[in-house]
Structure formats: C-alpha cells, structure tokens
C-alpha positions as CSV (number, residue, x, y, z in Angstrom):
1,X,60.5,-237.5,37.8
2,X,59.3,-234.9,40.1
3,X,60.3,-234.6,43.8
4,X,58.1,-235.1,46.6
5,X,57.2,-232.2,48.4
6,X,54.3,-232.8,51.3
7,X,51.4,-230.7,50.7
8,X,48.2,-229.8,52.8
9,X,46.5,-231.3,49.7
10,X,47.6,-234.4,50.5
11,X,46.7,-234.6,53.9
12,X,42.8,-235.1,55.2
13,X,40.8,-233.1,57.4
14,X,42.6,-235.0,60.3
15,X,45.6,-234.2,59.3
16,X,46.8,-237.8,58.3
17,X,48.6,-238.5,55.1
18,X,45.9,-239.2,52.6
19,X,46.6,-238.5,48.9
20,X,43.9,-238.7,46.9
21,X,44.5,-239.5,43.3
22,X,47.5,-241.0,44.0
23,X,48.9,-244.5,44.2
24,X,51.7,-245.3,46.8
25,X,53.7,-248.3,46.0
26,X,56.6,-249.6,47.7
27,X,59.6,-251.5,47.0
28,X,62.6,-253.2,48.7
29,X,65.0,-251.2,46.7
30,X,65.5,-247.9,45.1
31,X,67.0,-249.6,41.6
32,X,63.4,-251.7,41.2
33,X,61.5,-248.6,42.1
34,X,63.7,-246.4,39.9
35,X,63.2,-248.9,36.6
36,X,59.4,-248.6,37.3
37,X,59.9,-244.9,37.5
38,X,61.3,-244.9,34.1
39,X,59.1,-247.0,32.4
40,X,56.0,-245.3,33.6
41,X,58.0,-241.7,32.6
42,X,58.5,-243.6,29.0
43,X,54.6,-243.5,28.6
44,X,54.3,-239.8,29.7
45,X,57.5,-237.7,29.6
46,X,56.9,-234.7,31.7
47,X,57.6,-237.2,34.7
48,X,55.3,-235.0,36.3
49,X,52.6,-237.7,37.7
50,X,55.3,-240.0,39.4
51,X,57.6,-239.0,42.8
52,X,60.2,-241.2,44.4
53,X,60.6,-240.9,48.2
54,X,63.4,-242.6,50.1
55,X,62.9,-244.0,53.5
56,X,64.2,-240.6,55.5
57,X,61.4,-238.5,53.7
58,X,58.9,-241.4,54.1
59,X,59.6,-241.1,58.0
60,X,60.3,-237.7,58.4
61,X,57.5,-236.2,56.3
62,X,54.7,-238.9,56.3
63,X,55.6,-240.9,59.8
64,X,56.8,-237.5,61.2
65,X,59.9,-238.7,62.8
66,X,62.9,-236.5,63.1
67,X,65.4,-239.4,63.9
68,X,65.8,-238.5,67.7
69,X,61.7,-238.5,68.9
70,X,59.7,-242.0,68.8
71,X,57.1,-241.8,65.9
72,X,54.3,-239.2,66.0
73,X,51.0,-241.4,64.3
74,X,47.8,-240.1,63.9
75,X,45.3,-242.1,65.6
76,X,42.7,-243.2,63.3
77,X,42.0,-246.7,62.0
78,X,42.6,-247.4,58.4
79,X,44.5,-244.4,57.7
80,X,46.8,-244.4,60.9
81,X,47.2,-248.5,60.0
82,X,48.8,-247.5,56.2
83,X,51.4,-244.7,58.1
84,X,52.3,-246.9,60.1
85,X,52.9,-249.9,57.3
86,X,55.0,-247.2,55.3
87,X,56.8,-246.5,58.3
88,X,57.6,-249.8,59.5
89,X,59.1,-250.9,55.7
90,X,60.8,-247.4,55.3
91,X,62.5,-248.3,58.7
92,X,63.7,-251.4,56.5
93,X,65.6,-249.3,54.0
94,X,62.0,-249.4,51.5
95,X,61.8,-246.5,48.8
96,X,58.6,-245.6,47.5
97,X,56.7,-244.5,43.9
98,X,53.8,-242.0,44.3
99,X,52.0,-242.1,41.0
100,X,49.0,-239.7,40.4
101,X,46.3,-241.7,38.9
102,X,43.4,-240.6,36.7
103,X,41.1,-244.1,36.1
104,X,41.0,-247.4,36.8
105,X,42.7,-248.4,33.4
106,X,46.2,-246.1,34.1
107,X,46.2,-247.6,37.4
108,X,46.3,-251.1,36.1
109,X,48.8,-250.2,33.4
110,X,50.9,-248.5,36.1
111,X,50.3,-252.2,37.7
112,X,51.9,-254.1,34.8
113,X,54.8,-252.5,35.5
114,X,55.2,-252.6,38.3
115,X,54.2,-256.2,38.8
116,X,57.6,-256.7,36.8
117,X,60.0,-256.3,39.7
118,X,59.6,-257.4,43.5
119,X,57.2,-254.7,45.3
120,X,56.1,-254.6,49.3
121,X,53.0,-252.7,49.3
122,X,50.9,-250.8,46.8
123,X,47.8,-248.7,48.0
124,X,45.6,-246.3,45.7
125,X,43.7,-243.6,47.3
126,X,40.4,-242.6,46.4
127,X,37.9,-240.1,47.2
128,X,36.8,-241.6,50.3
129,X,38.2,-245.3,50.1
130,X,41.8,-246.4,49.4
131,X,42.0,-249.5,47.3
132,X,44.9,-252.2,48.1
133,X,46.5,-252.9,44.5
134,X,48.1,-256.4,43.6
C-alpha cells in the first residue's frame, strides 16, 4: 500500500480536492478498509494504485482543518458538497481507500470487493464528472 501524500495533481484549477482517476471509498472502520486494501493489493502487488487515509489526514489535508480552526471548504457546488461529506464521516472516526482506476471494468472489480464489507461512501472521479459507485 502506498501512503497518501496530497498532490497539486490532485487538486483542480480551484484548488478543491479533485482526483482524477481515482476512486475514494469510505468505510466505518480501518479493519474493513484494510481487508479491501489487501484483496485489491492480492490482484496487483506493487500496492502502488491503492492509499489508505485515516480521518486526521482526511481532515487536515483534504477538509484542511488543523484541529484548533473551524473547517476551511472551498465554495463550489458538487465538489465543495463531496469535501464536505468526507469531512463530516472522517469527523466520525471513517478511514478511507483511494484506488487509482484505469476503466470501467477495474472499477467494478474494485467494487466486488468492496461491496464485501460495510462501506459509507464511494465516489470515482473522472475527467470532468465524478460518478457515485454502489
């Protein structure tokens, strides 16, 4: 697994957390979205294409709050609507998967396993769109 480090890549012209080719999924706990870390790092073992963040890096890094400030948002619609929906379930003790996806088939077969274990939110973000996966 590789660790999450916040690049200008994955940020958009507004500065607002937008990574494109990547799927954000979130989970109520770090051991489900651990096992779905695994299995996905079983089908490709360089564990390069999947990150797990906790809640402090989801709110410091992607919510930009330090701990002591209220939360700093971006104020556009749909993208300012997501930050905020990561914020509010890593404020509830949520860890999340970022995935890098290539195609519509790796993201459903990154979708079978992860429909195995209980999972808050999943989004997918595309060139100009971001797709909400079930």
């Amino acid at each position: 697994m590789k660790d999450f480090a916040l690049s200008r890549k994955m940020l958009s012209i507004r500065g607002v957390f937008y990574p494109t080719g990547y799927a954000f999924i979130m989970f109520p706990d770090v051991a489900h979205a651990e096992q779905v870390a695994r299995e996905l790092e079983a089908g490709n073992p360089s564990g390069e294409h999947v990150m797990l963040l906790t809640p402090t890096v989801i709110l410091k890094d992607i919510g930009k709050m330090d701990g002591h400030s209220n939360i700093t948002l971006p104020q556009v619609g749909t993208e300012r609507a997501t930050v905020r929906k990561y914020v509010d379930l890593a404020q509830e003790g949520h860890h999340a998967l970022m995935v890098h996806v290539h195609s519509d088939d790796e993201t459903e077969r990154m979708m079978e396993a992860v429909r195995k274990v209980p999972f808050s939110y999943a989004q997918r973000y595309h060139l100009l769109a971001m797709e909400d996966l079930n």
